[in-house]
C-alpha positions in Angstrom: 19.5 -7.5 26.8 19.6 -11.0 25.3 19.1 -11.8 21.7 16.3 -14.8 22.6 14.7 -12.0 25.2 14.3 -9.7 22.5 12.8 -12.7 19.7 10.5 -13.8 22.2 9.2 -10.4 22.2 9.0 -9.6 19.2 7.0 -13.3 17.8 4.6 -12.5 20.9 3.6 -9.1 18.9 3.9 -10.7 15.3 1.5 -13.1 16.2 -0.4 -11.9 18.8 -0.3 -13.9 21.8 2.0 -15.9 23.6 1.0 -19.4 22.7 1.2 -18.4 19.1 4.7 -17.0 19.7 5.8 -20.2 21.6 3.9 -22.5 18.3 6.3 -20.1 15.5 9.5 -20.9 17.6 9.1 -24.2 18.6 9.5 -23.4 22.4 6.9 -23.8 25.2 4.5 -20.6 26.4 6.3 -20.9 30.3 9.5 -20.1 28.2 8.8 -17.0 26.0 6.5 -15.8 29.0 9.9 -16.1 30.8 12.0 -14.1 28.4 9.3 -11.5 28.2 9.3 -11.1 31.8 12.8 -10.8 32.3 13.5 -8.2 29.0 10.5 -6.2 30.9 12.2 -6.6 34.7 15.5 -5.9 33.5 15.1 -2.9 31.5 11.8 -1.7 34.1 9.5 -1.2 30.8 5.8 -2.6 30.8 5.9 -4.2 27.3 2.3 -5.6 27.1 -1.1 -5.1 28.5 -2.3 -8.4 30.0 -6.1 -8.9 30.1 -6.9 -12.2 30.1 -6.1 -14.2 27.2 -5.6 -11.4 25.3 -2.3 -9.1 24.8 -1.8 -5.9 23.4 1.6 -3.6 23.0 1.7 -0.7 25.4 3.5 2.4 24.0 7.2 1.5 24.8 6.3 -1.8 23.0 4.9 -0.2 20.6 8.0 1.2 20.1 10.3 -1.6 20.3 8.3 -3.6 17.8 9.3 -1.0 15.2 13.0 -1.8 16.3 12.7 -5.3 16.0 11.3 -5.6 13.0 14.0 -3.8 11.1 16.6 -5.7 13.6 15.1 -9.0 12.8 14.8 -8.1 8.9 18.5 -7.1 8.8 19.3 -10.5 10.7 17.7 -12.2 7.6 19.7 -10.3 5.8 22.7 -11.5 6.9 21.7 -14.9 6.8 20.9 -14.4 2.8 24.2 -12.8 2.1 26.0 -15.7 4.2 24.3 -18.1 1.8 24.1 -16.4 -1.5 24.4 -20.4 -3.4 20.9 -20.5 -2.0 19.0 -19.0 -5.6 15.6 -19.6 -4.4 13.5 -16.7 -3.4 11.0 -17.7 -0.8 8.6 -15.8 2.0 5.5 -13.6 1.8 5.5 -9.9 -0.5 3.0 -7.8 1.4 2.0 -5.5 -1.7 -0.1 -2.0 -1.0 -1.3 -0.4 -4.1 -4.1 2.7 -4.9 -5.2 0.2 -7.4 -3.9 -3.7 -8.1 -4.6 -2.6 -12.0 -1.0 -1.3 -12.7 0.5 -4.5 -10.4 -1.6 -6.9 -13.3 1.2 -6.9 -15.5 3.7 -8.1 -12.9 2.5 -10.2 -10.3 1.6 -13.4 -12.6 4.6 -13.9 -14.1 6.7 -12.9 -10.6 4.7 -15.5 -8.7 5.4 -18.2 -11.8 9.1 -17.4 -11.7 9.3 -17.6 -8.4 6.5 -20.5 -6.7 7.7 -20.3 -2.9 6.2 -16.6 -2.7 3.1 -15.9 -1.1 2.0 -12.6 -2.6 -0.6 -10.5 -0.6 -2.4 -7.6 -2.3 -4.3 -5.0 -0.6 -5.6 -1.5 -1.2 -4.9 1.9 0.5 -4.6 5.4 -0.4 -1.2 7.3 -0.5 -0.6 8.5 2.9 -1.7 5.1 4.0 0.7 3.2 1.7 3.7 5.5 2.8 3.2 5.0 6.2 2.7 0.9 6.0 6.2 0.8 4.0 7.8 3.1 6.7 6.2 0.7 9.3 7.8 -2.2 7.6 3.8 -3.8 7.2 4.4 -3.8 3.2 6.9 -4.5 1.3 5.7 -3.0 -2.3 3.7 -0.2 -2.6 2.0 1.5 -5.7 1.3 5.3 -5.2 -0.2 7.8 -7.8 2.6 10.2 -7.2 6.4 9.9 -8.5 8.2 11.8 -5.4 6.6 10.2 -2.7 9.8 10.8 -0.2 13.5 10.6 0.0 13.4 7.4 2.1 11.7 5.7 -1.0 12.9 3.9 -4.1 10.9 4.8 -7.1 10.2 3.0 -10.4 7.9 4.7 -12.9 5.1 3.1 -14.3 4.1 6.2 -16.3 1.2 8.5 -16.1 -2.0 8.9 -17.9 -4.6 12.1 -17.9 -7.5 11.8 -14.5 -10.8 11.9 -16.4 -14.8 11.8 -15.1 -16.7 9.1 -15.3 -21.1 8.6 -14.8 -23.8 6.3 -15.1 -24.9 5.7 -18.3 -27.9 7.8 -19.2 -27.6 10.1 -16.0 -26.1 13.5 -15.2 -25.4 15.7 -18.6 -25.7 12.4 -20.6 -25.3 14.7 -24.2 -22.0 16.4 -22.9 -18.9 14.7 -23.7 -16.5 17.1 -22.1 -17.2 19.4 -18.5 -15.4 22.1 -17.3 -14.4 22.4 -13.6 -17.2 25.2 -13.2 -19.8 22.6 -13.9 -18.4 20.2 -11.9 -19.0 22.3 -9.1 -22.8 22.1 -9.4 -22.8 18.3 -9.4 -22.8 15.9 -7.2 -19.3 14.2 -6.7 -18.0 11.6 -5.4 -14.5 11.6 -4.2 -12.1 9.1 -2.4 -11.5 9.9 1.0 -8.9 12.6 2.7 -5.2 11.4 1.6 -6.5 10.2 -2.3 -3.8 11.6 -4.6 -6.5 11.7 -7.5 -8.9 13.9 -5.3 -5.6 16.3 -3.7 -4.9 17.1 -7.7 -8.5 17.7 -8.6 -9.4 19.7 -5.2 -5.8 21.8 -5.8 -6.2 22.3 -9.7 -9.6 23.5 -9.1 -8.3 25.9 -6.4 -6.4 27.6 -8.5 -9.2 28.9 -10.8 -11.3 29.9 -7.8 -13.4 27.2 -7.6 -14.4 24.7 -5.1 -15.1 21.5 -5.7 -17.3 19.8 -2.7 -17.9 15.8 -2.6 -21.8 14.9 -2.4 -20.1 11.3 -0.9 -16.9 10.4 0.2 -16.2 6.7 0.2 -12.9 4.5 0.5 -11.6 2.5 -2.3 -11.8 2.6 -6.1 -13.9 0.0 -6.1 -16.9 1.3 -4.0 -16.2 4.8 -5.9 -17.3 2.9 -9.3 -20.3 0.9 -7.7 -21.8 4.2 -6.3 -21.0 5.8 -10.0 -22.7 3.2 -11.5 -25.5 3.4 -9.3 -26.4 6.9 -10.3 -25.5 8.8 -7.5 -22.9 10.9 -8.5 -19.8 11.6 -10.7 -16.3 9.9 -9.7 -13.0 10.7 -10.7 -10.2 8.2 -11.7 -6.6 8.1 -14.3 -7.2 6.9 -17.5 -5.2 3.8 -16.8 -7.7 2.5 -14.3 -10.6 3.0 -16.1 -10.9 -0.1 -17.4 -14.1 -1.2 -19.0 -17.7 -0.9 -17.9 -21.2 -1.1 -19.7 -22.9 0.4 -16.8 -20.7 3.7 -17.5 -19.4 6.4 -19.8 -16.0 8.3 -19.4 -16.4 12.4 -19.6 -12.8 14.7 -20.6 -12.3 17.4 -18.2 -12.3 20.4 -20.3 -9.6 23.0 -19.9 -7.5 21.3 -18.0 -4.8 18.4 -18.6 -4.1 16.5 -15.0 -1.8 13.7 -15.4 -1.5 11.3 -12.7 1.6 9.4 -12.4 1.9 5.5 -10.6 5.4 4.4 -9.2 6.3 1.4 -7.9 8.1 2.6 -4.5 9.6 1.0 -1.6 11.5 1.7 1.3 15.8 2.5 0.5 16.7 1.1 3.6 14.9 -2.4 2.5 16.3 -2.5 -1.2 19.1 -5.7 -0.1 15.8 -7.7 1.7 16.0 -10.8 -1.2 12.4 -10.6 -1.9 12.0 -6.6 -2.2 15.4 -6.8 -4.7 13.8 -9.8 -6.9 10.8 -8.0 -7.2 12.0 -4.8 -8.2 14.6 -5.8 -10.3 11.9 -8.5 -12.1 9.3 -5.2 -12.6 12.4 -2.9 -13.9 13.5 -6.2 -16.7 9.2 -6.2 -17.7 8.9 -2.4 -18.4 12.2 -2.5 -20.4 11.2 -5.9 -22.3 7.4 -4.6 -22.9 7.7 -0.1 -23.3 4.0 -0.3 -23.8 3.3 -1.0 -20.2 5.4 2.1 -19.3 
């Protein structure tokens, strides 16, 4: 097994294809086909389906990508600590986040501080963040929980209480507060299976003997509040997130108190990668500087 066997590999699944591989390293398509072919012959694995002009990983090189990219990562590593006069943070911060609303307060003055990081943001719920981090597809993630795994670092960001929320004018438009009993002959709208906010709702409710069926389940914060707002339900969300809309009204959830924490987490075996420290350490300075954000 040869170092350049395994990098041509692994660029030809980063990228996708051969020819983009061969563009990224600055080396012709014959010659990372080559390497493929021979880390493929030698160790008598079938790395990638061929069909056409198109390539995908088979399971074994499924499997090796997952090695690669923590070999590759740890290779940059030790190119960072074998340069440490080199101050300047630089490179992409893949950010996953239940909701880019607690990530306002950092991500501004981070990219300011630091110009030569691109910073991705996307959304996903907490099952789906864990397993990107644990796939090395994300650096940062933002979970609603604050024990999301031994294999994570955490950094509070607080928690605030989950409250309802309806269209203005529509469903119980005189009642301030409902109890979980009512709730259940509503229609509700919940985030889909793996949603930490709807796990603590569905369990809370368990415990009194109730059940608490969705009328629609959709994916994403954002088409949770359009649906609200349309009229078609009541949706579910920390008071934190609520933010500010016209179109709707907030409702207390009586006789109950469900707090929902958000962390900042990210995988232990990352914290030295330069980008993931600066980050976290930049997000720890922020909460200590401003306590209100916390």
């Amino acid at each position: 097994m040869r170092h350049s066997q395994l990098k041509a590999f692994h660029f030809v699944a980063k990228h996708g294809g051969f020819s983009r591989a061969a563009e990224a390293l600055f080396l012709t398509q014959p010659a990372i086909s080559e390497q493929v072919r021979k880390l493929e012959q030698d160790h008598d694995l079938l790395l990638f389906q061929r069909e056409r002009k198109r390539v995908t990983l088979t399971p074994d090189g499924e499997q090796l990508y997952r090695y690669t990219k923590q070999y590759f990562e740890i290779e940059g590593q030790i190119e960072d600590y074998l340069s440490e006069t080199k101050a300047v943070v630089d490179g992409e911060l893949r950010i996953i986040a239940d909701s880019a609303y607690h990530m306002t307060a950092f991500l501004g003055p981070f990219q300011k501080k630091n110009p030569n990081v691109t910073i991705t943001v996307r959304s996903g719920n907490s099952e789906e963040i864990l397993e990107e981090l644990r796939a090395y597809n994300a650096e940062i993630g933002v979970v609603g929980s604050l024990s999301p795994g031994k294999d994570m670092d955490v950094l509070s960001l607080g928690s605030t209480e989950i409250v309802a929320f309806a269209a203005q004018g529509v469903l119980l438009a005189s009642k301030p507060t409902l109890s979980l009993e009512e709730l259940s002959n509503l229609p509700l709208i919940f985030r889909e299976t793996g949603s930490k906010t709807r796990q603590k709702l569905e369990d809370e409710a368990k415990k009194h003997g109730i059940t608490l069926k969705p009328a629609i389940v959709a994916e994403g914060r954002e088409a949770i509040r359009e649906l609200v707002a349309s009229g078609a339900g009541i949706g579910f969300v920390s008071q934190a997130e609520y933010g500010h809309d016209d179109r709707l009204r907030q409702i207390k959830l009586k006789g109950i108190n469900l707090q929902m924490g958000e962390s900042i987490i990210s995988l232990s075996q990352r914290r030295e990668v330069k980008i993931i420290r600066a980050f976290t350490e930049f997000a720890q300075r922020t909460l200590e500087e401003n306590p209100a954000n916390d």
